[in-house]
C-alpha positions in Angstrom: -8.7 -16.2 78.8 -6.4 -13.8 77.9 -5.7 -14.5 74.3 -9.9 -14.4 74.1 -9.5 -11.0 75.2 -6.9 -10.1 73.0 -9.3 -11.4 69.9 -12.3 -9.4 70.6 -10.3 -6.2 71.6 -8.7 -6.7 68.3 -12.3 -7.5 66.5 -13.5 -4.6 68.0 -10.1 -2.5 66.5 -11.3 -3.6 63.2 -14.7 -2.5 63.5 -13.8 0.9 64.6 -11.3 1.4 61.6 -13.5 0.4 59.0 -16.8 2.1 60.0 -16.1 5.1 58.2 -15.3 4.0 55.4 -18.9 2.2 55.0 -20.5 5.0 56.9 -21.5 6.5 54.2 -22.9 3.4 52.7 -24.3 1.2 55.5 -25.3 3.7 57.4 -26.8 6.2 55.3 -27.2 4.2 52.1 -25.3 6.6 50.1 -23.1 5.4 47.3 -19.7 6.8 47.3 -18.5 7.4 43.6 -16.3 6.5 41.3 -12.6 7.2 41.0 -10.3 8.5 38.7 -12.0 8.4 35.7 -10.8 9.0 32.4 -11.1 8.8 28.9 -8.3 7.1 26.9 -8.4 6.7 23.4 -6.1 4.2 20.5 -6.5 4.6 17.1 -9.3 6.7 17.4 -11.7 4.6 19.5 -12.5 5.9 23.3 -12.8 4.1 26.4 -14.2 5.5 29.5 -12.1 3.8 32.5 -12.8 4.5 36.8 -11.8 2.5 39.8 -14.0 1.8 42.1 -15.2 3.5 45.0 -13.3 3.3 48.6 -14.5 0.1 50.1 -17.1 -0.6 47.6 -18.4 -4.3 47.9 -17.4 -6.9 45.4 -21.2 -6.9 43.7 -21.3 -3.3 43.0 -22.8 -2.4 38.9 -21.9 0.7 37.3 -23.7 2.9 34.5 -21.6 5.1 31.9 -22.5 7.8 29.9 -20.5 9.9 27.3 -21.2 14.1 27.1 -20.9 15.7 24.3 -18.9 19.0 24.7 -21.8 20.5 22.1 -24.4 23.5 23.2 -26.7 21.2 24.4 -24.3 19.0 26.5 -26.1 15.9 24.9 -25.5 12.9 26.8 -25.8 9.1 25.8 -25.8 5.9 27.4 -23.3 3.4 26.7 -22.6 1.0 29.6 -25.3 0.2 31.9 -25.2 -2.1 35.0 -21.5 -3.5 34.3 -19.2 -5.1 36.7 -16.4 -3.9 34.6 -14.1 -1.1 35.2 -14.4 0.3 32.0 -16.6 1.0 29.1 -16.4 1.3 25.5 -17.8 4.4 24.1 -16.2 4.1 20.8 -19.7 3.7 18.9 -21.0 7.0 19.9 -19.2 9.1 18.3 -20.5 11.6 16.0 -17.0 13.0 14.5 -13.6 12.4 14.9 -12.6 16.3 15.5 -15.3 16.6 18.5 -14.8 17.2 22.0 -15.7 14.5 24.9 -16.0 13.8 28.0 -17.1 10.4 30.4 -19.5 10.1 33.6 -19.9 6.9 35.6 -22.0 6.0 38.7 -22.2 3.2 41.0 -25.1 1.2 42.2 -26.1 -1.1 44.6 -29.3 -2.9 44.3 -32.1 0.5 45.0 -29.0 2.7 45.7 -27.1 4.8 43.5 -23.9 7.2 43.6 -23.7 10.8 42.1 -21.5 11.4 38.8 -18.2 10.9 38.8 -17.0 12.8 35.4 -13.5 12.6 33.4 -11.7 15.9 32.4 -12.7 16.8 28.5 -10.9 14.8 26.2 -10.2 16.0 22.2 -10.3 12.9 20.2 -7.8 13.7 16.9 -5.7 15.5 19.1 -5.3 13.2 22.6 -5.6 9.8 20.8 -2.7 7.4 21.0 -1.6 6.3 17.7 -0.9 2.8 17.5 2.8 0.7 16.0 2.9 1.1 12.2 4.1 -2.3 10.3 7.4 -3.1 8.9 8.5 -5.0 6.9 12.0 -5.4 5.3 13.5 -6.6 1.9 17.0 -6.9 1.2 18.7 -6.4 -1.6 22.1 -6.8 -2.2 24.2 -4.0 0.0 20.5 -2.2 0.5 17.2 -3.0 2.4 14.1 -1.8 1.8 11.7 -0.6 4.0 8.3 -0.8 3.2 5.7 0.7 5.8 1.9 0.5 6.8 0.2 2.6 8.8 -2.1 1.3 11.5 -6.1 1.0 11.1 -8.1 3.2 12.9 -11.7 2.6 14.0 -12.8 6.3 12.3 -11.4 6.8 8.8 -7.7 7.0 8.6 -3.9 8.6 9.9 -4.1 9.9 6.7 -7.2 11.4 6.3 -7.0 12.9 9.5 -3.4 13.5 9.9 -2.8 14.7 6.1 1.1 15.9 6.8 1.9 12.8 8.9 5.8 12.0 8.8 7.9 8.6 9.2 10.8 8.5 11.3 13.4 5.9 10.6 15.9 4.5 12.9 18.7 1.7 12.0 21.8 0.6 13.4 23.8 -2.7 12.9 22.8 -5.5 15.2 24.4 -5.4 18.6 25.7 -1.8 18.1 22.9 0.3 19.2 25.2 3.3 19.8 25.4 3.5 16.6 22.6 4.5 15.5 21.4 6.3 12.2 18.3 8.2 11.3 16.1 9.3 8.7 13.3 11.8 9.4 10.8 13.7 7.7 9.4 10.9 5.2 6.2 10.8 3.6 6.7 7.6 1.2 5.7 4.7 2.7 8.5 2.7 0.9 11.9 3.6 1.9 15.4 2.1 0.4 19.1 2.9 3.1 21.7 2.4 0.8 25.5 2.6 1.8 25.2 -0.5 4.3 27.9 -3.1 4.4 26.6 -6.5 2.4 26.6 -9.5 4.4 25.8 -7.6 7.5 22.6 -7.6 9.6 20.8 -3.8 10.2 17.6 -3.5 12.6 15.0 -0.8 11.6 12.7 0.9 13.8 9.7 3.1 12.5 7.7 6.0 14.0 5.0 8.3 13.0 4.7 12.0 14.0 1.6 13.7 13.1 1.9 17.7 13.7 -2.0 17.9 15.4 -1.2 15.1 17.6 0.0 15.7 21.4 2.7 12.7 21.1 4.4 10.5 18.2 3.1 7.1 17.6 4.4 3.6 19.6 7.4 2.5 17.9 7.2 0.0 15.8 8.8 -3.2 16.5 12.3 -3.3 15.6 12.9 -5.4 12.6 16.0 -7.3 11.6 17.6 -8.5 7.9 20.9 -9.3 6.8 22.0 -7.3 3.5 23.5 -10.0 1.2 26.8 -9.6 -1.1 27.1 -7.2 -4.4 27.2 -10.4 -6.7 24.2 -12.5 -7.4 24.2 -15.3 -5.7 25.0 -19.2 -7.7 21.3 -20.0 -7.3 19.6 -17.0 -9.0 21.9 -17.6 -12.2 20.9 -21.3 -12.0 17.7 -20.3 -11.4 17.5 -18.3 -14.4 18.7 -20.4 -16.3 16.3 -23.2 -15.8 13.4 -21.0 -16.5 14.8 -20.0 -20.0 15.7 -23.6 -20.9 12.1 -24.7 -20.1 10.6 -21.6 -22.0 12.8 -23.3 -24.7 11.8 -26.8 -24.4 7.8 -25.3 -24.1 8.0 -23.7 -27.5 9.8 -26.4 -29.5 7.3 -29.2 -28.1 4.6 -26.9 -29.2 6.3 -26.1 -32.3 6.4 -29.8 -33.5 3.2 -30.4 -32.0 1.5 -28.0 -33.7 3.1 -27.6 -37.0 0.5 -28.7 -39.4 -1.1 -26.2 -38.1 1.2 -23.4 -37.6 2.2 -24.4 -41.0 -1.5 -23.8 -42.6 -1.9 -20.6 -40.8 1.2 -19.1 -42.0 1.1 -20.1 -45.7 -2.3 -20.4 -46.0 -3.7 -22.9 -49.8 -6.4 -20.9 -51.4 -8.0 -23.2 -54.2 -9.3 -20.6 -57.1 -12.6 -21.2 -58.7 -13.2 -22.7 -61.8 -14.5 -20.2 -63.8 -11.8 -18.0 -63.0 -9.2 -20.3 -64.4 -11.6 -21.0 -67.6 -10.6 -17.3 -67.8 -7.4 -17.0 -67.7 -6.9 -19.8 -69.9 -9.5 -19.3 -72.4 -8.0 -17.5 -75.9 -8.3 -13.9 -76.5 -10.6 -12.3 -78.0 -9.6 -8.8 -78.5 -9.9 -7.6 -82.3 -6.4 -5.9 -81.6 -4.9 -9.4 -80.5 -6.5 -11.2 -84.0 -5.0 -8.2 -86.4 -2.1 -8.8 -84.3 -1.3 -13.0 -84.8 -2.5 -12.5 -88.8 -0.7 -9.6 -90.2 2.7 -10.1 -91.7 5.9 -8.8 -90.5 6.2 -4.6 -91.9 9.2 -4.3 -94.2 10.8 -1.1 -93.6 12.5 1.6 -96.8 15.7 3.7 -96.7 16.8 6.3 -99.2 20.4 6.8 -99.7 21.8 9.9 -98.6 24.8 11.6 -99.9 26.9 13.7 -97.2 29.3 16.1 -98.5 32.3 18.0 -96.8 34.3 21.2 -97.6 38.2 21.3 -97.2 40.0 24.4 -97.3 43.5 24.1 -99.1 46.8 25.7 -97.6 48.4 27.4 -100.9 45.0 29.1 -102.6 43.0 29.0 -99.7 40.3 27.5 -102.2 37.8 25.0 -101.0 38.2 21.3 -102.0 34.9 19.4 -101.8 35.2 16.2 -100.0 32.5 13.0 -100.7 31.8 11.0 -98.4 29.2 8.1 -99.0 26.7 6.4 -96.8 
């Protein structure tokens, strides 16, 4: 009997605890609303987000709406009748510099809540920007870091962010107080030199974008061993297998090919008959037939005398010298 008692009173306990919490809603058949709503936004899309309403039943719907912060507050509809806690509002927006903000409601069957609204939200300046992509290469004592930014559902970081920086953080494996950065980069391909070869780095990326309230996500942290200064057996052998079967390639094709090569490159032209009856055929110049006829020209001389003065030492008189030829 007494533990019967003890059930009801605590029944009855119950009942008085929780009737005003569905006062409003049993007894009067108005909705309470929504909860902290908000707008959150990743890579530029926008997601309206709420919890429900105290002691809201498990079958409750919800409608969503998004405002746009314009002169004529425009609003559209983008969620209605969900069970969901959240809705995507990504597809209405008009520009990627506008301002925003979300309304929800709750309803139950005929019934329906007021607004519950989110605080305005600026899209380029309040989105989270996602992890950019790493990848690393090494290369003897050096790696290098090559970097991607992530996609956005409107155009791109860089279209919107035009003077967005990378950060880079490295530090040898297992010696994270050790750690070195790099800030203040625009390329998206980076190369650290000065590391020790043969030793393993981790690299860690992050964009900053001055119109942005916060820096990006890191990225993953990425690990590569640098290798020694000297390249390694394999790439000689390597190398050298590929040069003897460029080798091997052009002296099959060579022999292969040679009649061929061998007509191409000295070419047999055949000249036409008439122009070796031509070249062979006789003269016929008058100049040529004067010249085979005529008989050798016998050529004349006159004798000439030359004579030579000589002056002697005792009369100083002139002696005439002959000389013949």
């Amino acid at each position: 009997m007494l533990q019967t008692d003890s059930m009801m009173w605590r029944c009855l306990c119950a009942l008085v605890l929780t009737f005003p919490a569905y006062y409003s809603t049993a007894v009067s058949g108005v909705l309470n609303s929504p909860t902290n709503v908000q707008l959150t936004s990743t890579n530029m899309d926008l997601i309206l987000r709420w919890d429900p309403p105290a002691g809201a039943p498990r079958d409750l719907l919800y409608t969503a709406e998004l405002i746009l912060r314009n002169p004529l507050m425009d609003s559209k509809p983008g969620c209605v009748n969900t069970s969901a806690l959240q809705c995507d509002l990504t597809h209405l927006v008009v520009s990627i510099y506008g301002k925003y903000a979300g309304r929800v409601k709750a309803q139950l069957g005929a019934q329906s809540s007021a607004w519950a609204s989110s605080d305005d939200f600026l899209l380029d300046k309040q989105t989270s920007i996602g992890p950019p992509n790493v990848s690393l290469d090494s290369n003897g004592a050096k790696l290098e870091v090559s970097i991607t930014d992530p996609v956005f559902v409107h155009s791109t970081l860089r279209d919107i962010y035009y003077y967005a920086t990378y950060n880079i953080t490295y530090w040898k494996k297992d010696r994270m107080k050790e750690l070195k950065h790099i800030s203040g980069l625009q390329q998206n391909r980076v190369v650290l030199h000065s590391l020790n070869p043969s030793t393993e780095y981790c690299v860690q990326v992050q964009i900053i974008a001055s119109t942005a309230q916060k820096p990006s996500t890191p990225s993953i942290v990425h690990c590569a061993r640098t290798t020694s200064e000297k390249e390694p057996l394999w790439v000689a052998v390597v190398v050298a297998l590929f040069v003897l079967a460029g080798v091997l390639t052009l002296v099959v094709f060579v022999v292969r090919h040679w009649r061929s090569l061998s007509h191409f490159l000295c070419p047999k032209y055949a000249i036409p008959e008439h122009f070796k009856e031509s070249l062979l055929a006789p003269p016929k110049s008058s100049l040529y037939l004067v010249m085979q006829t005529s008989q050798p020209v016998e050529e004349f001389s006159d004798q000439i005398s030359v004579v030579m003065c000589s002056r002697t030492e005792e009369d100083g008189s002139k002696k005439p010298a002959e000389e013949k030829r």
